[in-house]
PDB file of N, H, CA, C and O in Angstrom:
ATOM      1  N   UNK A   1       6.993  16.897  26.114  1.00  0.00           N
ATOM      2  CA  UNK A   1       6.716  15.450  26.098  1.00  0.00           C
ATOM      3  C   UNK A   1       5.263  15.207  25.669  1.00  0.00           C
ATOM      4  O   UNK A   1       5.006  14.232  24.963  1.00  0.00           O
ATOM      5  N   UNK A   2       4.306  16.052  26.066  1.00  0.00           N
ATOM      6  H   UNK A   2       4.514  16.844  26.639  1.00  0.00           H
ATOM      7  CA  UNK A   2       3.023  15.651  25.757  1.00  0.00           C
ATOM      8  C   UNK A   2       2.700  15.995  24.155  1.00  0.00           C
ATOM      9  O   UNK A   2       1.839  15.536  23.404  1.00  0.00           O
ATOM     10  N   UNK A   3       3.407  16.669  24.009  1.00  0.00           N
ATOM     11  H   UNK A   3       4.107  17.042  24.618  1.00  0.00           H
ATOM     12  CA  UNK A   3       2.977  17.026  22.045  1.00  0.00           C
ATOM     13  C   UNK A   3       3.427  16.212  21.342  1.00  0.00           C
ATOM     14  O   UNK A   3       2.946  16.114  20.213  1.00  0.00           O
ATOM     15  N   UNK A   4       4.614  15.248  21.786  1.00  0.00           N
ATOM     16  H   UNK A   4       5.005  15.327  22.703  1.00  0.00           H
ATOM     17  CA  UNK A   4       5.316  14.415  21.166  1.00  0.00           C
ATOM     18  C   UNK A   4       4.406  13.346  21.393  1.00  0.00           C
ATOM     19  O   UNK A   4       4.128  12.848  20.302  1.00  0.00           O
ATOM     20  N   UNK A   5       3.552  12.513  22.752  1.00  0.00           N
ATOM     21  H   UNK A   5       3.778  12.918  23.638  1.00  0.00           H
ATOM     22  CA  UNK A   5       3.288  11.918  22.740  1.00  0.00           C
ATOM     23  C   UNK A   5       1.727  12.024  21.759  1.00  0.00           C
ATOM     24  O   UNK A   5       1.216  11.045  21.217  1.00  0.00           O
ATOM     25  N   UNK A   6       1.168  13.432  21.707  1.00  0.00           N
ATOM     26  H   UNK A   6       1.583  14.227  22.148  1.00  0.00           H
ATOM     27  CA  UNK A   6      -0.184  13.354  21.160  1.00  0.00           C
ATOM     28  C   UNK A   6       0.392  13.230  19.691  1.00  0.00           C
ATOM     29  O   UNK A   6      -0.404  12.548  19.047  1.00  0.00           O
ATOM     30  N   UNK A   7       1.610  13.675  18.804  1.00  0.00           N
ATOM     31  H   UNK A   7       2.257  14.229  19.328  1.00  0.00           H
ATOM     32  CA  UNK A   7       1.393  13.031  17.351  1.00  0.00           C
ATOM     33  C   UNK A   7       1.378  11.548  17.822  1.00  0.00           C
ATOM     34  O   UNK A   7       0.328  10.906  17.854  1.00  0.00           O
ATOM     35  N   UNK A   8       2.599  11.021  18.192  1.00  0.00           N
ATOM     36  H   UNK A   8       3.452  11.543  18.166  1.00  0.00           H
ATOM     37  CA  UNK A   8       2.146   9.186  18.181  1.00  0.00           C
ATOM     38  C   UNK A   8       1.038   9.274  18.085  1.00  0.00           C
ATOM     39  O   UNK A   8       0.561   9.181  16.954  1.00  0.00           O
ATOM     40  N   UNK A   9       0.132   9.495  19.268  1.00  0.00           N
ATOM     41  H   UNK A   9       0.520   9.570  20.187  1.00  0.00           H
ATOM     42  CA  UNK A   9      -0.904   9.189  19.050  1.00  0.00           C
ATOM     43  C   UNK A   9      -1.406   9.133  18.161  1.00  0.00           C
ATOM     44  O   UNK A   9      -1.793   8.110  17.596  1.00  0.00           O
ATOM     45  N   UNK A  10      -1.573  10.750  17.663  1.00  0.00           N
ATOM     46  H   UNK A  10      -1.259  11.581  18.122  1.00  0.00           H
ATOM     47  CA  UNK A  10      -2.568  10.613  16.449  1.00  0.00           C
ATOM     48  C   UNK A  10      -1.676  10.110  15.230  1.00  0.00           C
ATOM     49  O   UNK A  10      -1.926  10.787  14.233  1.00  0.00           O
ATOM     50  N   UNK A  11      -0.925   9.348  15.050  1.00  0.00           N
ATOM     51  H   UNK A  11      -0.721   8.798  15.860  1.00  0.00           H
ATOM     52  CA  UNK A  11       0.239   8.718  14.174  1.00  0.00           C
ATOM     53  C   UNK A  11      -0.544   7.198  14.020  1.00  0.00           C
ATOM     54  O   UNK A  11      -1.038   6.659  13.030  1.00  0.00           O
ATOM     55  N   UNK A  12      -0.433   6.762  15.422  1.00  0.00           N
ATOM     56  H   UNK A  12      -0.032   7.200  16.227  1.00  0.00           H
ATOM     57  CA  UNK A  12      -1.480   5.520  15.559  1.00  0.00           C
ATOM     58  C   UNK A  12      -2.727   5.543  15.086  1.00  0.00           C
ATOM     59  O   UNK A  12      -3.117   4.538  14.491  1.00  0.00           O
ATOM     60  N   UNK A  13      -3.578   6.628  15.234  1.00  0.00           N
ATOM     61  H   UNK A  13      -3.261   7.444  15.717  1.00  0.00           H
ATOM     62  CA  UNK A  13      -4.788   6.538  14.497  1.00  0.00           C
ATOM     63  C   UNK A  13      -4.937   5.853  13.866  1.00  0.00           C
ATOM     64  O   UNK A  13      -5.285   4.673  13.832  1.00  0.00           O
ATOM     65  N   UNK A  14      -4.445   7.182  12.769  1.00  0.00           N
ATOM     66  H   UNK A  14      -4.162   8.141  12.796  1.00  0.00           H
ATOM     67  CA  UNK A  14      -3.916   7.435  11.311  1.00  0.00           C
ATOM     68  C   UNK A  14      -3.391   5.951  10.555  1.00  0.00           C
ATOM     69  O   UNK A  14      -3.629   5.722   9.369  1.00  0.00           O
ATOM     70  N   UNK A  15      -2.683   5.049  11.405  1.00  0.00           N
ATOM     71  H   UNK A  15      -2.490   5.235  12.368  1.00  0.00           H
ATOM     72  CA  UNK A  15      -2.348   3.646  11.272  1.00  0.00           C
ATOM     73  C   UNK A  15      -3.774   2.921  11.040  1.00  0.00           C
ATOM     74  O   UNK A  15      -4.316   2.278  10.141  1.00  0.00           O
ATOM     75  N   UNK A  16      -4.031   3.293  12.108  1.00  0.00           N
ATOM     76  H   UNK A  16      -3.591   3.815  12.838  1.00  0.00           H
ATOM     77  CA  UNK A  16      -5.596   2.231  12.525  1.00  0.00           C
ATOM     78  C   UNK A  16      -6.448   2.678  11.993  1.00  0.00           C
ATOM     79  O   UNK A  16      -7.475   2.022  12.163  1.00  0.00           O
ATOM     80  N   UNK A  17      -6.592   3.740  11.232  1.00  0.00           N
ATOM     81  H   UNK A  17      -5.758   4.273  11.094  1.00  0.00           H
ATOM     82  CA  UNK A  17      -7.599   4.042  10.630  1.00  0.00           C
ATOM     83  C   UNK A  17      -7.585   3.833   8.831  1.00  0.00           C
ATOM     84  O   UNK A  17      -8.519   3.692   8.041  1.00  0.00           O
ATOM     85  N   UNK A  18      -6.290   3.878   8.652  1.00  0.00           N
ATOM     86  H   UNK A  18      -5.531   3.992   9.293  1.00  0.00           H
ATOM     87  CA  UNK A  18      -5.814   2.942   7.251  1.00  0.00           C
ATOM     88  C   UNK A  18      -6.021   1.641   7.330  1.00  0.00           C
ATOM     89  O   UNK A  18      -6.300   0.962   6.342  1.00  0.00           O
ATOM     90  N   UNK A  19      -5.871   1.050   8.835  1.00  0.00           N
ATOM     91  H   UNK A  19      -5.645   1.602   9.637  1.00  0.00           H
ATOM     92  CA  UNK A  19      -5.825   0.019   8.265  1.00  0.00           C
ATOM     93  C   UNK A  19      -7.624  -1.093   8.234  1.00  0.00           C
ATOM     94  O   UNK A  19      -8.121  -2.030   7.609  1.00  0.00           O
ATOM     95  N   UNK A  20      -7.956  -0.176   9.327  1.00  0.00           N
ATOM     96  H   UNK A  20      -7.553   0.585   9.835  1.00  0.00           H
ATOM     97  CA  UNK A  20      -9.897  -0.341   8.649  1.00  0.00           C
ATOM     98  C   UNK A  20      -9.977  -0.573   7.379  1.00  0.00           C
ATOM     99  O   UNK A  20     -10.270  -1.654   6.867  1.00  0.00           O
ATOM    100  N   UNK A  21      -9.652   0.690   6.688  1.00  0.00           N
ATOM    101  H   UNK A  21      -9.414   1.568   7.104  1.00  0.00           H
ATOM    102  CA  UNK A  21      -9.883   1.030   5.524  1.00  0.00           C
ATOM    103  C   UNK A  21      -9.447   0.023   4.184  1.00  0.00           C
ATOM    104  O   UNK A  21     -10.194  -0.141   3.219  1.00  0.00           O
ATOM    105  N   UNK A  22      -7.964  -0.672   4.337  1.00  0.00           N
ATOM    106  H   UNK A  22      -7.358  -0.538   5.121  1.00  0.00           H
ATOM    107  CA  UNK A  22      -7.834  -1.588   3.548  1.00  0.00           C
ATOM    108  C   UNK A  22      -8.390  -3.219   3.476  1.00  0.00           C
ATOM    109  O   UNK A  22      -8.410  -4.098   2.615  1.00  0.00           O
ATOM    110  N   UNK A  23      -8.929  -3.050   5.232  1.00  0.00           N
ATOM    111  H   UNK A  23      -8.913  -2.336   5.931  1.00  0.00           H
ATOM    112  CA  UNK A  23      -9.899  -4.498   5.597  1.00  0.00           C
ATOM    113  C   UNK A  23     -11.282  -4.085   5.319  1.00  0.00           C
ATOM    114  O   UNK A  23     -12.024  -5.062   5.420  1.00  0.00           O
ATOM    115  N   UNK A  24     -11.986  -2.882   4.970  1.00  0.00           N
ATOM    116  H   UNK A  24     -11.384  -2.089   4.888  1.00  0.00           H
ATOM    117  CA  UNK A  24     -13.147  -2.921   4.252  1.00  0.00           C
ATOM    118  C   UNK A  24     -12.778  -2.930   2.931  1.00  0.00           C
ATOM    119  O   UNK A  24     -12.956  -4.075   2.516  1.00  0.00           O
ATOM    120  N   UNK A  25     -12.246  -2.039   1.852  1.00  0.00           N
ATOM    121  H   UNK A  25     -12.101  -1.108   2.189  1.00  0.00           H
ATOM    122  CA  UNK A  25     -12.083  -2.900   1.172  1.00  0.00           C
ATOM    123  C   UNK A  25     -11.658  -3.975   0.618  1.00  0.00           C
ATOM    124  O   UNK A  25     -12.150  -4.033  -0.508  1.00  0.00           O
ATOM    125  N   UNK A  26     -10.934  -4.941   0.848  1.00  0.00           N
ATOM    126  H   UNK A  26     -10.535  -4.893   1.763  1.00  0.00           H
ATOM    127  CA  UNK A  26     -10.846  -6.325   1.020  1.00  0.00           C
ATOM    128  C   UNK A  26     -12.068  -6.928   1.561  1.00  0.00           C
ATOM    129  O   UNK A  26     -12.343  -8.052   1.144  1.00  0.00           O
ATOM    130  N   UNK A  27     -12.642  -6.525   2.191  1.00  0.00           N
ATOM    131  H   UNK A  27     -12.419  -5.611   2.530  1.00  0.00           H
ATOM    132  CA  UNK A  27     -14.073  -7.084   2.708  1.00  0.00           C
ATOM    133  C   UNK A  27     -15.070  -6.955   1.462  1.00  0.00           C
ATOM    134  O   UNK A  27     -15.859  -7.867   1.217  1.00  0.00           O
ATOM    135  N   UNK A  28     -15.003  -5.669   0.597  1.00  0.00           N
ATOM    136  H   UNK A  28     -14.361  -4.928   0.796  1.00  0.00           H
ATOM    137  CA  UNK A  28     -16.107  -5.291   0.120  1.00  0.00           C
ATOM    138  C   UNK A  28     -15.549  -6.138  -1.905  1.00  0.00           C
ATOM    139  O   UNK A  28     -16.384  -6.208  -2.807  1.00  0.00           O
ATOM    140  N   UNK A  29     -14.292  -6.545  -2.051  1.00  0.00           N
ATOM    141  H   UNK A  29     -13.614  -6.488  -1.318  1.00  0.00           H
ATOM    142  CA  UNK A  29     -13.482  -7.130  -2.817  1.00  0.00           C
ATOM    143  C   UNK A  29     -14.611  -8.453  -2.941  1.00  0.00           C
ATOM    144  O   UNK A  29     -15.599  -8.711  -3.628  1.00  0.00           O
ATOM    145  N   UNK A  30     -13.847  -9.094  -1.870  1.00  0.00           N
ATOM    146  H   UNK A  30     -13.044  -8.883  -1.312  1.00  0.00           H
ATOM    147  CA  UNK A  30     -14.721 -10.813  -1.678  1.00  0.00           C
ATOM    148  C   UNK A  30     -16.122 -10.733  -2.000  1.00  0.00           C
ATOM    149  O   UNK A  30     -16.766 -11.521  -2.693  1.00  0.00           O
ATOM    150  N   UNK A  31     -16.553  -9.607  -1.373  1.00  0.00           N
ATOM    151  H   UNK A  31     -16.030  -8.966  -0.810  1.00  0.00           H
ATOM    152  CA  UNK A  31     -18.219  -9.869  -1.389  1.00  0.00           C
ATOM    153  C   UNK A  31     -18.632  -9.099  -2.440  1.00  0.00           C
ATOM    154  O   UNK A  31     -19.823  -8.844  -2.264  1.00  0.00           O
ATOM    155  N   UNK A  32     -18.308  -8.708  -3.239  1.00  0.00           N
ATOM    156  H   UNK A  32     -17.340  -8.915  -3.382  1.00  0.00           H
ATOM    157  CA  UNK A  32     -18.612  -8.368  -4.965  1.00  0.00           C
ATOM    158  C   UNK A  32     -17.795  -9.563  -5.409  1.00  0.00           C
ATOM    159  O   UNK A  32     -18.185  -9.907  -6.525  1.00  0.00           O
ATOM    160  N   UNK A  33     -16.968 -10.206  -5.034  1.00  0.00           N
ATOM    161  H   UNK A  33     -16.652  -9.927  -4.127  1.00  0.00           H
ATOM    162  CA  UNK A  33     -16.313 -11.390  -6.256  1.00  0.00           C
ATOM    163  C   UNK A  33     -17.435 -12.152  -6.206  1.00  0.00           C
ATOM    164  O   UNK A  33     -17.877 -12.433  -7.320  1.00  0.00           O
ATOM    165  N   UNK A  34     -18.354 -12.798  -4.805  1.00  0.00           N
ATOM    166  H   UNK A  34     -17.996 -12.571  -3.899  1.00  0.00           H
ATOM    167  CA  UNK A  34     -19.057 -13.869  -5.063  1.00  0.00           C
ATOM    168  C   UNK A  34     -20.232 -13.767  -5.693  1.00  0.00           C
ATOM    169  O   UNK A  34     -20.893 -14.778  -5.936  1.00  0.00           O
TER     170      UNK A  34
END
């Protein structure tokens, strides 16, 4: 149970850490458009 639960986990990261990644760039998008 616990190995299963540590990929989720690190599954979630891996989520959350993509999804930083597409809100900086989108962040960094806008602020070179202006």
């Amino acid at each position: 149970i616990q190995a299963s639960q540590y990929q989720e986990r690190a599954y979630n990261m891996e989520q959350l850490v993509d999804a930083v990644e597409s809100a900086l760039v989108e962040l960094e998008s806008v602020t070179l458009s202006k």
